[in-house]
Residue frames as qw, qx, qy, qz and C-alpha x, y, z in Angstrom:
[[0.382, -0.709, 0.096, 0.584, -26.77, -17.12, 82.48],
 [0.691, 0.651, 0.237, 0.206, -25.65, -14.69, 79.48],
 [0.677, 0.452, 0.082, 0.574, -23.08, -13.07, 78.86],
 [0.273, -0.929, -0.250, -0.005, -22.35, -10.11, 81.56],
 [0.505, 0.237, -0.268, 0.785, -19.49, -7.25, 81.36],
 [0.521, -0.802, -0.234, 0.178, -19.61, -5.26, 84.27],
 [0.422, 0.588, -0.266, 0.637, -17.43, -1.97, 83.67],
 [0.462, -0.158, -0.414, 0.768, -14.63, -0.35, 86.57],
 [0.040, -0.881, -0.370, -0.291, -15.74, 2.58, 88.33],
 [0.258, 0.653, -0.312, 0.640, -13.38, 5.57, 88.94],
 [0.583, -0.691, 0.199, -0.378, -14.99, 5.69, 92.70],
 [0.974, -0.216, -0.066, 0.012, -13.50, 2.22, 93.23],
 [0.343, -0.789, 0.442, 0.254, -10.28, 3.34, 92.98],
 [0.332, 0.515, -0.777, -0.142, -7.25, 1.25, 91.18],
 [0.925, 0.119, -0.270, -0.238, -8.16, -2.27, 90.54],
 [0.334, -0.741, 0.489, -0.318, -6.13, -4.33, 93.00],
 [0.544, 0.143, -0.822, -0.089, -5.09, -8.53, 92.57],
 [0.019, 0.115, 0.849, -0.514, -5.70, -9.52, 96.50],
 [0.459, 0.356, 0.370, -0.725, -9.02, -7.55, 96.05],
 [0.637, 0.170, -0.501, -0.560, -10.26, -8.73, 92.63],
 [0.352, -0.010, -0.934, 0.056, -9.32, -12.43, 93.89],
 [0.034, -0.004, -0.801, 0.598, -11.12, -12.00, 97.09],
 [0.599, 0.207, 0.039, -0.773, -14.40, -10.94, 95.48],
 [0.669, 0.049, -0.701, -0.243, -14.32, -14.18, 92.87],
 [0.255, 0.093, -0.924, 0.268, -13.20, -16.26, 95.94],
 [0.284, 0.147, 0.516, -0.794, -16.47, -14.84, 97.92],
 [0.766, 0.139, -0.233, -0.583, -18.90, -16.06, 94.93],
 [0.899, -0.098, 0.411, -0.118, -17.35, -19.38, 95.50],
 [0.841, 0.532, -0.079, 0.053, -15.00, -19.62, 92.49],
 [0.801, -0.487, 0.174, 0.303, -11.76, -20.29, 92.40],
 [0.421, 0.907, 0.011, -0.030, -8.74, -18.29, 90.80],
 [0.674, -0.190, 0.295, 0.650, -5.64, -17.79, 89.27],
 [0.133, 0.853, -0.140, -0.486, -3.70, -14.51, 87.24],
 [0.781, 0.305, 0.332, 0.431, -2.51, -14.92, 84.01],
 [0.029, -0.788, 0.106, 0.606, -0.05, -11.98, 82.52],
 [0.674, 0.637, 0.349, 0.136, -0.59, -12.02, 77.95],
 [0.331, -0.425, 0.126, 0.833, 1.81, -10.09, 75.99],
 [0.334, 0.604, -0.137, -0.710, 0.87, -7.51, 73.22],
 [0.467, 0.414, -0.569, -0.535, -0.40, -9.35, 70.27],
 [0.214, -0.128, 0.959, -0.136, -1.31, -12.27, 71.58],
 [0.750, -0.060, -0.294, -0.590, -4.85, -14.02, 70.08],
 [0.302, 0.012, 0.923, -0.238, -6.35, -17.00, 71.32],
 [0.059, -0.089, 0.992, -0.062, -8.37, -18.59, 69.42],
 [0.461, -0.333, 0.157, -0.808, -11.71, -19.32, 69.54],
 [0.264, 0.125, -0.899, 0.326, -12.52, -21.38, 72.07],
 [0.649, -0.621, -0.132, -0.419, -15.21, -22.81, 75.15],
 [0.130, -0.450, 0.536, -0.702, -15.03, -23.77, 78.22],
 [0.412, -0.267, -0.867, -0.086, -16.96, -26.68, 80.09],
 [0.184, -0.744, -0.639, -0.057, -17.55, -24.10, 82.62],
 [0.023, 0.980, 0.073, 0.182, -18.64, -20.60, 83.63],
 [0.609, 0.181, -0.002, 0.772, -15.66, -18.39, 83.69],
 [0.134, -0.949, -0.281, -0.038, -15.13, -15.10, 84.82],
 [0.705, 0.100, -0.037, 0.701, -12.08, -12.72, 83.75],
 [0.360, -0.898, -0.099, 0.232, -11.20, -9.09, 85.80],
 [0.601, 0.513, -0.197, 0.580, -8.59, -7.34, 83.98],
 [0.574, -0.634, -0.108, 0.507, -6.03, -5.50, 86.19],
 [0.047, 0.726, -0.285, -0.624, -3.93, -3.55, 83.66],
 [0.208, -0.164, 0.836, 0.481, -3.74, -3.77, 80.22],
 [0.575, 0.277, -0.003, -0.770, -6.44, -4.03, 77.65],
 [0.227, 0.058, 0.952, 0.197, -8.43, -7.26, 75.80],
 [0.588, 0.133, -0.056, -0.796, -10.55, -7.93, 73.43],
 [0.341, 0.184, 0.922, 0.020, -12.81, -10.87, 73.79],
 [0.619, 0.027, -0.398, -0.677, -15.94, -11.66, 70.53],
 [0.295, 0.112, 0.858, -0.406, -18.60, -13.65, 71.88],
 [0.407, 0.573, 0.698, -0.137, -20.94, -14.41, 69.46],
 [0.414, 0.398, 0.217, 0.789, -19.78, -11.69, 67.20],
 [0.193, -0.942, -0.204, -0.185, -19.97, -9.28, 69.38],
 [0.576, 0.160, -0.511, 0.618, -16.93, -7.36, 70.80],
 [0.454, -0.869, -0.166, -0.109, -15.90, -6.28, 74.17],
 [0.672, 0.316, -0.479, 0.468, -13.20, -4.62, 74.77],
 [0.777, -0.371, -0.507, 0.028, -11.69, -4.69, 78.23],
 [0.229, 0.692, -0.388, 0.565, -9.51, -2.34, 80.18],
 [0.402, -0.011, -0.809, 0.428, -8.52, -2.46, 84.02],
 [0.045, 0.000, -0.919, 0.393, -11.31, -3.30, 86.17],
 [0.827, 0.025, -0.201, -0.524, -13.78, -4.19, 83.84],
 [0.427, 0.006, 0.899, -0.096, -15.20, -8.15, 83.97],
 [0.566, 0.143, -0.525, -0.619, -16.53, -10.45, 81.52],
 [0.443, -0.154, 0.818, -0.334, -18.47, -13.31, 82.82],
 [0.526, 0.270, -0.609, -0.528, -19.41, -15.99, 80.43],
 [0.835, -0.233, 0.417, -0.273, -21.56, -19.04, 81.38],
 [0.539, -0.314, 0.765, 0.160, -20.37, -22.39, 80.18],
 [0.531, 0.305, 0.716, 0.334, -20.01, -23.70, 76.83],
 [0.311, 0.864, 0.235, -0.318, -19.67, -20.07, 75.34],
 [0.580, 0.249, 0.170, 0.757, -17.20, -20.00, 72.36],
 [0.371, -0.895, 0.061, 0.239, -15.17, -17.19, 72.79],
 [0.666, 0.168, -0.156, 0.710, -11.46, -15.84, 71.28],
 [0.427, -0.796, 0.059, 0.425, -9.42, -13.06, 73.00],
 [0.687, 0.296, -0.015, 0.663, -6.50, -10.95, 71.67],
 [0.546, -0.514, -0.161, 0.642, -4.17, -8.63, 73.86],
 [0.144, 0.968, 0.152, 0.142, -4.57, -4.79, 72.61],
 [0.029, 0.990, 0.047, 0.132, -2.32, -2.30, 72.73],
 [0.543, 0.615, -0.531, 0.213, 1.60, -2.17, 73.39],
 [0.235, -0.591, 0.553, -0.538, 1.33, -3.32, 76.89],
 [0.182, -0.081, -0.971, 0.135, 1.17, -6.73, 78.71],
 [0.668, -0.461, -0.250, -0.528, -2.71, -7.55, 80.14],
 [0.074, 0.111, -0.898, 0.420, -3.04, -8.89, 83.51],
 [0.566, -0.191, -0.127, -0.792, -6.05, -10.63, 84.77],
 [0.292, -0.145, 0.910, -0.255, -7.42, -12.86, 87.16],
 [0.676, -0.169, -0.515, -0.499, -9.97, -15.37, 85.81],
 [0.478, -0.167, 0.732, -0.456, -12.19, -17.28, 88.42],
 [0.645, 0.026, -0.642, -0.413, -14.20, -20.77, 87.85],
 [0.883, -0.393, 0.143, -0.215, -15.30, -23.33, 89.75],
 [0.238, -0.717, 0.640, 0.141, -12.68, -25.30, 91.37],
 [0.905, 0.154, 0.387, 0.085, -13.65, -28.67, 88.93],
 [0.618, 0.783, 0.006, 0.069, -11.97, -26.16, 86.20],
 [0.093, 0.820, -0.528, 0.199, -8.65, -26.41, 87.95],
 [0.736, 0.109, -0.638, 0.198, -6.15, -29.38, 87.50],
 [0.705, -0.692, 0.154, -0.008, -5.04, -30.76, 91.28],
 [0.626, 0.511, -0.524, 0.269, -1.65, -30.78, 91.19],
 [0.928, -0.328, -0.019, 0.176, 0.73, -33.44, 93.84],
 [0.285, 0.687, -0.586, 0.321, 4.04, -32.37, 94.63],
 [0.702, -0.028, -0.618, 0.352, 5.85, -34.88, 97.27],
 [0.386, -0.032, -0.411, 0.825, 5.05, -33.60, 100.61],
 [0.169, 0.189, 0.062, -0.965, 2.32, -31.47, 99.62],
 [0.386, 0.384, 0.834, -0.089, -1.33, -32.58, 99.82],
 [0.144, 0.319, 0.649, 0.675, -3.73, -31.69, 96.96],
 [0.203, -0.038, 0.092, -0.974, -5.95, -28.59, 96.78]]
């Protein structure tokens, strides 16, 4: 698997959180939203596995290999595993975005009462 951005298309309308999730969840991956403020960087960084981030509003730029991509709302980047990667939040607005993975890439978490996912 390499590296795949997959850009929004006006027809599709406004990019939507129930609907972005429900696509990842339908490959089989499992997800969660994260919201970045303006100026944020991350790093660069990997990943033990394949990842896959759907912006909702807001803009990013991820380099992969020295390449950039930048990201607006409802584009995807899908990166297989073990791809160093950094990120950094564009423009004066917060990013939102769900990122899917398999579900090994999410901790279980135990609350009293409340079985594990």
């Amino acid at each position: 698997m390499s590296v795949a951005v997959r850009r929004w298309r006006d027809a599709d309308g406004q990019p939507q959180l129930g609907a972005l999730r429900r696509r990842l969840e339908a490959e089989g991956l499992r997800t969660a939203w994260y919201s970045e403020v303006p100026g944020v960087v991350f790093p660069e960084h990997e990943h033990a596995f394949q990842e896959s981030r759907w912006i909702l509003s807001g803009f990013l730029l991820l380099e992969v290999a020295g390449e950039e991509y930048t990201l607006g709302p409802g584009d995807r980047i899908d990166l297989p595993a073990r791809t160093p990667h950094s990120a950094h939040v564009l423009g004066l607005s917060p990013v939102v975005y769900v990122t899917g993975a398999p579900a090994e890439a999410f901790p279980r978490i135990s609350r009293p009462g409340i079985a594990a996912a």
